[in-house]
Chimera marker file (.cmm) of the C-alpha trace (Angstrom):
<marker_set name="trace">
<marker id="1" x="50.058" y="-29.772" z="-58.527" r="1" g="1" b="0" radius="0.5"/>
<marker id="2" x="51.017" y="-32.866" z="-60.881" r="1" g="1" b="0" radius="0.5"/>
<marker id="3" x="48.309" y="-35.278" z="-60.530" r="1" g="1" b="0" radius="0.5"/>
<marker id="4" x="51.053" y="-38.011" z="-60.316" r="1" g="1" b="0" radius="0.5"/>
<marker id="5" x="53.070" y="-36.259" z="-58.204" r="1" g="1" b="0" radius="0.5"/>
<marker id="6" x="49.736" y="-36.160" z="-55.635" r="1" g="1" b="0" radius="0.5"/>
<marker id="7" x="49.984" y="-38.407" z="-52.540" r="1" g="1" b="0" radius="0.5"/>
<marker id="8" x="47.090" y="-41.129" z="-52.597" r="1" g="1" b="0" radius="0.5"/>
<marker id="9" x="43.938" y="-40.034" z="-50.104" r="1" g="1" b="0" radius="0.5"/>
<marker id="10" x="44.394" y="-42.439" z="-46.856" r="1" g="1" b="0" radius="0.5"/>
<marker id="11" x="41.638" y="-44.577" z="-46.133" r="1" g="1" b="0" radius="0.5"/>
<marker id="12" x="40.545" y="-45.216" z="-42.639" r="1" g="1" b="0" radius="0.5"/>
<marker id="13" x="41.555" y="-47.304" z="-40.286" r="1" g="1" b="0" radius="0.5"/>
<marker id="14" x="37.835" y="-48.896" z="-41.120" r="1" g="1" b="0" radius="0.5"/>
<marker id="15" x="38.117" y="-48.923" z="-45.022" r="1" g="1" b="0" radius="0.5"/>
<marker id="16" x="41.567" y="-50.684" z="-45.098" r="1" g="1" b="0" radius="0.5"/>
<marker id="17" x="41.827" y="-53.938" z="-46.724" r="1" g="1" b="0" radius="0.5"/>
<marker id="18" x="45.506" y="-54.963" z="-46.810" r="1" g="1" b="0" radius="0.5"/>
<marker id="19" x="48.603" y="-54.424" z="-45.550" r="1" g="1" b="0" radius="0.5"/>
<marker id="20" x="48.995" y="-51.528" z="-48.076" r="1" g="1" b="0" radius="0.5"/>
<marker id="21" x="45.837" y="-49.640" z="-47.621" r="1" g="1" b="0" radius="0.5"/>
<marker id="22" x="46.890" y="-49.395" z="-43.722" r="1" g="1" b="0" radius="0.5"/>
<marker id="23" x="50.603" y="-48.484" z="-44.752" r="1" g="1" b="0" radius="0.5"/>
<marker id="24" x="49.674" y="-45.433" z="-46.830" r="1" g="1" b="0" radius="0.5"/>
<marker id="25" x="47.234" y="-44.730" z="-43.938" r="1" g="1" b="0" radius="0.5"/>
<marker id="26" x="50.335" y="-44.324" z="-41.356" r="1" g="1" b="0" radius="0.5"/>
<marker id="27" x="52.269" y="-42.441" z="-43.810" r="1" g="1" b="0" radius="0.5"/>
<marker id="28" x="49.771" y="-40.069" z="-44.471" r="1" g="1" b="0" radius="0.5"/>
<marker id="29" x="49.137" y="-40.073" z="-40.869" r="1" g="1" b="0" radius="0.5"/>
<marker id="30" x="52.586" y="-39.907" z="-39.972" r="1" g="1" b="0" radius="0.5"/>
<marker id="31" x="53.366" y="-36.485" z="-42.389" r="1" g="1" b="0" radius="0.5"/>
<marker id="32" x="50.392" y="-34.716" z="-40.852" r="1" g="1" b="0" radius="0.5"/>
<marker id="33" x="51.716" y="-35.121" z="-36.952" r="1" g="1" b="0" radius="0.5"/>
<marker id="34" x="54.802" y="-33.800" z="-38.358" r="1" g="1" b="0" radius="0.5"/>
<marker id="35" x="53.185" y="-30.786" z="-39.217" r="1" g="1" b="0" radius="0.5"/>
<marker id="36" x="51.606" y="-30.439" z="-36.237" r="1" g="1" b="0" radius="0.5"/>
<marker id="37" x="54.626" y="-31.349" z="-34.253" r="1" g="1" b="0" radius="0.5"/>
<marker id="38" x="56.115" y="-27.899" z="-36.888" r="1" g="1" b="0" radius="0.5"/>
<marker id="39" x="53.023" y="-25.890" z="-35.278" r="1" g="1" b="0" radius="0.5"/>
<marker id="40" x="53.739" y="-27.159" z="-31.639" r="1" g="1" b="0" radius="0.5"/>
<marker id="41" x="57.176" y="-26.024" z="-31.559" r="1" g="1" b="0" radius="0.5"/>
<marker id="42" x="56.261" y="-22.720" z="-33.748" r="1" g="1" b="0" radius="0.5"/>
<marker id="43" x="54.631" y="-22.100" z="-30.115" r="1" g="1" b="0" radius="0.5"/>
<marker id="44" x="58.002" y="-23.104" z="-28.781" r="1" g="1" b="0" radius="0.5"/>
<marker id="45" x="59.542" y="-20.227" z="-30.219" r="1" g="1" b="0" radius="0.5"/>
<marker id="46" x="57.149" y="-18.043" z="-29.389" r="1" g="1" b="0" radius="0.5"/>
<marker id="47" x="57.399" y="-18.897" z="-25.713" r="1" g="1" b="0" radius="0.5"/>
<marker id="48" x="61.085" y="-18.133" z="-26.101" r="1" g="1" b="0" radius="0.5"/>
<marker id="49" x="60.771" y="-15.020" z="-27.372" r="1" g="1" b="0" radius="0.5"/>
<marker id="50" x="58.009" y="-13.856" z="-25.081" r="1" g="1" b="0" radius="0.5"/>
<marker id="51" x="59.561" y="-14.793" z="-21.552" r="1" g="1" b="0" radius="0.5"/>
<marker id="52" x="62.512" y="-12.746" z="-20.118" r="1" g="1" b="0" radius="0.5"/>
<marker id="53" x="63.785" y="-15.229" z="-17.607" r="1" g="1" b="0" radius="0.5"/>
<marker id="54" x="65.480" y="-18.053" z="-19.121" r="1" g="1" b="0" radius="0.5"/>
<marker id="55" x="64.883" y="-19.996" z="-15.751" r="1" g="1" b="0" radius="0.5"/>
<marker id="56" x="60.803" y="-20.141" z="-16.648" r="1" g="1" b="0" radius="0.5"/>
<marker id="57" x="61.927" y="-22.273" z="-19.833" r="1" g="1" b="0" radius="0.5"/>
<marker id="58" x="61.866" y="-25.853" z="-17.411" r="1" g="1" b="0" radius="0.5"/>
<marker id="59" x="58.353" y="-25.431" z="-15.709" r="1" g="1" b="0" radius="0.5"/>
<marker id="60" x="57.804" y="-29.177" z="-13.977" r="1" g="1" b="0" radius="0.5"/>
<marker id="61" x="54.332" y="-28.033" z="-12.845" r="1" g="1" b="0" radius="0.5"/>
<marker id="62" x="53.224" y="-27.151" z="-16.392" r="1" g="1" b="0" radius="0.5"/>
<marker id="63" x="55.176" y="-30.222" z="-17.536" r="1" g="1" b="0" radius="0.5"/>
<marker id="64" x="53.304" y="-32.745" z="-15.412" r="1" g="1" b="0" radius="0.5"/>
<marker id="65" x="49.634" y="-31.431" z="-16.104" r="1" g="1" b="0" radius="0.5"/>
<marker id="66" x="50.801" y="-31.454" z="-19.945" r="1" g="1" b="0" radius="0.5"/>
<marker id="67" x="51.728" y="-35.259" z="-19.374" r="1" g="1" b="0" radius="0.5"/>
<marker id="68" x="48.805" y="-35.941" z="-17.200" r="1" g="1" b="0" radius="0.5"/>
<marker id="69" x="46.409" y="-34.834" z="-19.607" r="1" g="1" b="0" radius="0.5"/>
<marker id="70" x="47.640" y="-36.698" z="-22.328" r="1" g="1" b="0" radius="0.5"/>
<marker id="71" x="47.468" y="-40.159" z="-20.030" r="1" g="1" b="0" radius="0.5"/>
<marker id="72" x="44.244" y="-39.199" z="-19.367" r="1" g="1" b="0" radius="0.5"/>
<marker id="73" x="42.894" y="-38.282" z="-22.920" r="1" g="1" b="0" radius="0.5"/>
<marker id="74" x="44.482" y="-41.576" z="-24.006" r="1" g="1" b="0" radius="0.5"/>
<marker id="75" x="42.498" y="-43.301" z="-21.539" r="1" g="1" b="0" radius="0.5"/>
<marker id="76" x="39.349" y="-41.760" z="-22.478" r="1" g="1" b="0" radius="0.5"/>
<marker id="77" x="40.610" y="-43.445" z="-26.057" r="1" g="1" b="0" radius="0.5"/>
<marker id="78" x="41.022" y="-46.557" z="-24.925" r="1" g="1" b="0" radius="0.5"/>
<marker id="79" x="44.518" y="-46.030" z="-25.559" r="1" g="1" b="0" radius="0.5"/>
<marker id="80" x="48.394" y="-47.418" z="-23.811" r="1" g="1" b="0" radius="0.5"/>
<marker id="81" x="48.101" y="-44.436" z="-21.256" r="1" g="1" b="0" radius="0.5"/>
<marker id="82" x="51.472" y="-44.912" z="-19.923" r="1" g="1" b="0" radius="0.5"/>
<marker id="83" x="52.862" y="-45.617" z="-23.232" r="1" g="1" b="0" radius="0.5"/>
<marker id="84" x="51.099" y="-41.971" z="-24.578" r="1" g="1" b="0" radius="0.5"/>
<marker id="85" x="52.225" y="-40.460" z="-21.341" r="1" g="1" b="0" radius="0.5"/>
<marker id="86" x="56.343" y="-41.692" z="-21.983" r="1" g="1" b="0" radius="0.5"/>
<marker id="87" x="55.628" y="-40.051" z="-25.619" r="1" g="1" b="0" radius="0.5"/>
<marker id="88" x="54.649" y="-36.639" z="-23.978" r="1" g="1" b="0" radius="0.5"/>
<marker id="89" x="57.322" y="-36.828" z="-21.613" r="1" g="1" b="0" radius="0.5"/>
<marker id="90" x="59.653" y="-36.868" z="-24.657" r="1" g="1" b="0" radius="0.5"/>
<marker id="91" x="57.717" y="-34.355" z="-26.284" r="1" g="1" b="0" radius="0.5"/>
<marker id="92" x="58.242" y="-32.103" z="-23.468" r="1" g="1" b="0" radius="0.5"/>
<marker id="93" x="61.389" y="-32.426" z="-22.550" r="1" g="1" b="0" radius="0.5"/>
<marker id="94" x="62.406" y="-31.796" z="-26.591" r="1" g="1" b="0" radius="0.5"/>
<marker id="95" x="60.403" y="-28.804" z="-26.500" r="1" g="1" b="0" radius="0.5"/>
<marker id="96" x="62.014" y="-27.547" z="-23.785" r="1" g="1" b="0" radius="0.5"/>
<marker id="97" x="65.779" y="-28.208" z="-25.308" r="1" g="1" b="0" radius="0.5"/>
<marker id="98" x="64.382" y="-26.395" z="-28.478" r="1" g="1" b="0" radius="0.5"/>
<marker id="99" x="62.804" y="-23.727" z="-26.344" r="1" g="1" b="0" radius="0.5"/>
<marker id="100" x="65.913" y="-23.290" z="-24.530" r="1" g="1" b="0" radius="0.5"/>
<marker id="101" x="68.041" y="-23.221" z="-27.604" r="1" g="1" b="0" radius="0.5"/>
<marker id="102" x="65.820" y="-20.898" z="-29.038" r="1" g="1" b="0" radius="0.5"/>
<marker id="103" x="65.774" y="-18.464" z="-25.745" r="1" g="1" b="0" radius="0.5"/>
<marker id="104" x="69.458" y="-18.356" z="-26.180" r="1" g="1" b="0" radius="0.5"/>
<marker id="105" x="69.534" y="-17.905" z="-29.829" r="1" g="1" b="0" radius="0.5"/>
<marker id="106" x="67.108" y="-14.915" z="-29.688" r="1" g="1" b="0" radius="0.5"/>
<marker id="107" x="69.060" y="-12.937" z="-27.164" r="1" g="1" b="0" radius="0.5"/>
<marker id="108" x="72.236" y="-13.948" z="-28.674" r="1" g="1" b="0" radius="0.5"/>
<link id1="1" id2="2" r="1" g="1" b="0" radius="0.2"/>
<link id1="2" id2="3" r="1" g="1" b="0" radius="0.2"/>
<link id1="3" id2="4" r="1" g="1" b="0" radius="0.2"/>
<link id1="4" id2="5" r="1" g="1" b="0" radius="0.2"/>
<link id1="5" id2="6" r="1" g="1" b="0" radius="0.2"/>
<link id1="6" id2="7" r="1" g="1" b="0" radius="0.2"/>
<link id1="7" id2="8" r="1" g="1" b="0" radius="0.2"/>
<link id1="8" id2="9" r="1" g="1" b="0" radius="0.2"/>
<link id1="9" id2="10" r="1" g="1" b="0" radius="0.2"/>
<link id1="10" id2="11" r="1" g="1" b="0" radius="0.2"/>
<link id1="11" id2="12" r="1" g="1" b="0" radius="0.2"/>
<link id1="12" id2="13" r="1" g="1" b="0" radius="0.2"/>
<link id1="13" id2="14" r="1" g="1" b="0" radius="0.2"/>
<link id1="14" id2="15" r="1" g="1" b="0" radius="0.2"/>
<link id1="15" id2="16" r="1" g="1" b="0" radius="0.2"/>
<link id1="16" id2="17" r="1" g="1" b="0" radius="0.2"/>
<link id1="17" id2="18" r="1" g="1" b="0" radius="0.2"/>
<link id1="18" id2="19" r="1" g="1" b="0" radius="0.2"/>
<link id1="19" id2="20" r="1" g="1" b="0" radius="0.2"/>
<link id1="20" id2="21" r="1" g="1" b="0" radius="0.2"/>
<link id1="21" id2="22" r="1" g="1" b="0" radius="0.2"/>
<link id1="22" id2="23" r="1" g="1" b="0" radius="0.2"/>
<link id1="23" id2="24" r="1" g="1" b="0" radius="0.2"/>
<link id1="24" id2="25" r="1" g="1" b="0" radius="0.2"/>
<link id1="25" id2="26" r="1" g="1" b="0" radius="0.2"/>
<link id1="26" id2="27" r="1" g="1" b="0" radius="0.2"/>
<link id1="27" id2="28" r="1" g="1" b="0" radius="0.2"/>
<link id1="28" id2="29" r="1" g="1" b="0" radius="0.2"/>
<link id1="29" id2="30" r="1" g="1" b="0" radius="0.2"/>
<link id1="30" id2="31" r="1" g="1" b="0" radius="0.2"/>
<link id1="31" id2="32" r="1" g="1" b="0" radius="0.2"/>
<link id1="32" id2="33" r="1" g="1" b="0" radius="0.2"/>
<link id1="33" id2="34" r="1" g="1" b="0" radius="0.2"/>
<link id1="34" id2="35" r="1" g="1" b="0" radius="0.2"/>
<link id1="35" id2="36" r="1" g="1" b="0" radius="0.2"/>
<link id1="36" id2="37" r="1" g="1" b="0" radius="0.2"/>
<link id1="37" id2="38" r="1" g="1" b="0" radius="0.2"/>
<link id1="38" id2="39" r="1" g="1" b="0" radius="0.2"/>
<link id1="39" id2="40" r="1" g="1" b="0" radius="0.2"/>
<link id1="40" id2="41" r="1" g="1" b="0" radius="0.2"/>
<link id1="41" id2="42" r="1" g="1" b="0" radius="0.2"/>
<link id1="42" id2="43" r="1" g="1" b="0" radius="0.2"/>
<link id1="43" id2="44" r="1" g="1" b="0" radius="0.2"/>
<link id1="44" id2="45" r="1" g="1" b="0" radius="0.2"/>
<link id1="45" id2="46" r="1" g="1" b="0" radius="0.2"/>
<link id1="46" id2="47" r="1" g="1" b="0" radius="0.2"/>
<link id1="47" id2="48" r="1" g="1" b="0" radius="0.2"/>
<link id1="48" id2="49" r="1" g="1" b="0" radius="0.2"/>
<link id1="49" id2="50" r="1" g="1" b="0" radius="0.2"/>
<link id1="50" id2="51" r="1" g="1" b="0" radius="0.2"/>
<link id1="51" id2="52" r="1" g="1" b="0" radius="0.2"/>
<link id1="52" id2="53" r="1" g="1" b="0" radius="0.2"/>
<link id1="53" id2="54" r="1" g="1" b="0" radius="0.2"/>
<link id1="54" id2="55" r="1" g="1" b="0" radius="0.2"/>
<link id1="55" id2="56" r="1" g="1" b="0" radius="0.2"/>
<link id1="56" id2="57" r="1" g="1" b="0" radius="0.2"/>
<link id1="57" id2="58" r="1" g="1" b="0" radius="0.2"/>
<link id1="58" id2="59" r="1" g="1" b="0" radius="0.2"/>
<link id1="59" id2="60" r="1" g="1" b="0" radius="0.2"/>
<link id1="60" id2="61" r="1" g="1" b="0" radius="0.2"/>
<link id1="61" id2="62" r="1" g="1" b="0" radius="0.2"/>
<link id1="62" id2="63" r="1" g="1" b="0" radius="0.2"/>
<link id1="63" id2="64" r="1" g="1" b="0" radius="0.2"/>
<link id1="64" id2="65" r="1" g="1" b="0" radius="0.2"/>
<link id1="65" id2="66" r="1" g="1" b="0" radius="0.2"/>
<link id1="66" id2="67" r="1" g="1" b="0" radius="0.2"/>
<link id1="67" id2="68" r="1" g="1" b="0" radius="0.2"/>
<link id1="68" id2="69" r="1" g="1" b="0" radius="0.2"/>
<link id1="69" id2="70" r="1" g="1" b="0" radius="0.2"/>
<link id1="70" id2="71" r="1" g="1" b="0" radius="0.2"/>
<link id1="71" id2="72" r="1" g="1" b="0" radius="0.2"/>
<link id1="72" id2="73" r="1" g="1" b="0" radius="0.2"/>
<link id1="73" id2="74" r="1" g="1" b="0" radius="0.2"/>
<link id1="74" id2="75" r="1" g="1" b="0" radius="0.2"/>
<link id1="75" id2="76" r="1" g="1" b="0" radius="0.2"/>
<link id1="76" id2="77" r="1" g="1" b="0" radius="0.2"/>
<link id1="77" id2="78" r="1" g="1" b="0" radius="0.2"/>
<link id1="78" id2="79" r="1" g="1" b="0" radius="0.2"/>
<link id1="79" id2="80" r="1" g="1" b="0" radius="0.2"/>
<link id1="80" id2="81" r="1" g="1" b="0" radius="0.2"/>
<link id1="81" id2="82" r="1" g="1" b="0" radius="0.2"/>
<link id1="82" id2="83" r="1" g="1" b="0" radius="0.2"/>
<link id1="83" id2="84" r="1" g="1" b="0" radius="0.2"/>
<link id1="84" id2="85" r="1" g="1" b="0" radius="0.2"/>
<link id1="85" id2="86" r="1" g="1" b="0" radius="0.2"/>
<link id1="86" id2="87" r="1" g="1" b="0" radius="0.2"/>
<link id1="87" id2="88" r="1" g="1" b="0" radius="0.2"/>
<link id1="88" id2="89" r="1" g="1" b="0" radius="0.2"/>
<link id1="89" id2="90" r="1" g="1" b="0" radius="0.2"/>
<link id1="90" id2="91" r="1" g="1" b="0" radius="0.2"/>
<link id1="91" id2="92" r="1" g="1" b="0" radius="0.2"/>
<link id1="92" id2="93" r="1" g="1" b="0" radius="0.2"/>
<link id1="93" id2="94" r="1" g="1" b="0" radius="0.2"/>
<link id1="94" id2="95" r="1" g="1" b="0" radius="0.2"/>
<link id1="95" id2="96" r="1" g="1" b="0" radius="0.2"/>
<link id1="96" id2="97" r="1" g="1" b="0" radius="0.2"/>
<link id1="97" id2="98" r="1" g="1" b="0" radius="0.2"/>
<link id1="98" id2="99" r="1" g="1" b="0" radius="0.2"/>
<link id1="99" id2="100" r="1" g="1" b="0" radius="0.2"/>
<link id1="100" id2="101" r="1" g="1" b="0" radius="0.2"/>
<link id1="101" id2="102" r="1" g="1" b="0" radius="0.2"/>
<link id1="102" id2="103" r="1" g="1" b="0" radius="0.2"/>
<link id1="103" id2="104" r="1" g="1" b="0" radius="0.2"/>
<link id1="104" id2="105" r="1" g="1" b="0" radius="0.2"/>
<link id1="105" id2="106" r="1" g="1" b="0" radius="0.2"/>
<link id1="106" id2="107" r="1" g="1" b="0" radius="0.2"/>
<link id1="107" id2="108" r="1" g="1" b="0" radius="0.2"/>
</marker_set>
C-alpha cells in the first residue's frame, strides 16, 4: 500500500495528548466497529438462509438476553448501561429488518 495513502496508527485513549490524537483515535475506532458491524450481519444472512420459517426471524426471547447481556457487560465496564442497552436494542431490531429482508430475498 502507498505509505501516504496509510491511515495513521491510533493511539490510546491513554497516549492521547490533544484534541487530534483522540479524533484519529475515534476514527480509527469508528472504521473497525464498522467492520465488525459487516461480520455481525454476515451472520445475519446466514441466519436467513439457514431457517425455513420466516416467523423465527423476530425471536423477543433471544432479543432480550442479547440486550441484557450487553447492559450487563457495560456495567462490568463501568459503562452508560442503559445507554449501551438502547444501542443493542437498535442493533437488534436492524438486524432483524436486514435478516428479514434477506429471508425474503433468498427465497425470492
Amino acid at each position: 500500500m502507498n505509505e501516504a495513502l496509510k491511515e495513521p496508527e491510533a493511539k490510546t485513549p491513554e497516549e492521547c495528548k490533544d484534541m487530534t490524537d483522540v479524533r484519529a483515535g475515534v476514527d480509527a475506532l469508528d472504521r473497525e466497529l464498522v467492520a465488525l458491524l459487516s461480520t455481525r450481519f454476515g451472520y445475519m444472512r446466514a441466519a436467513a438462509r439457514i431457517k425455513e420459517d420466516r416467523d423465527t426471524v423476530r425471536d423477543e426471547t433471544r432479543k432480550a438476553a442479547v440486550v441484557d447481556a450487553a447492559r450487563r457487560t457495560a456495567e462490568l465496564r463501568g459503562l452508560p448501561a442503559e445507554a449501551i442497552a438502547d444501542i443493542w436494542d437498535r442493533l437488534v431490531e436492524a438486524s432483524i429488518a436486514y435478516e428479514m429482508t434477506e429471508w425474503d430475498r433468498v427465497r425470492g
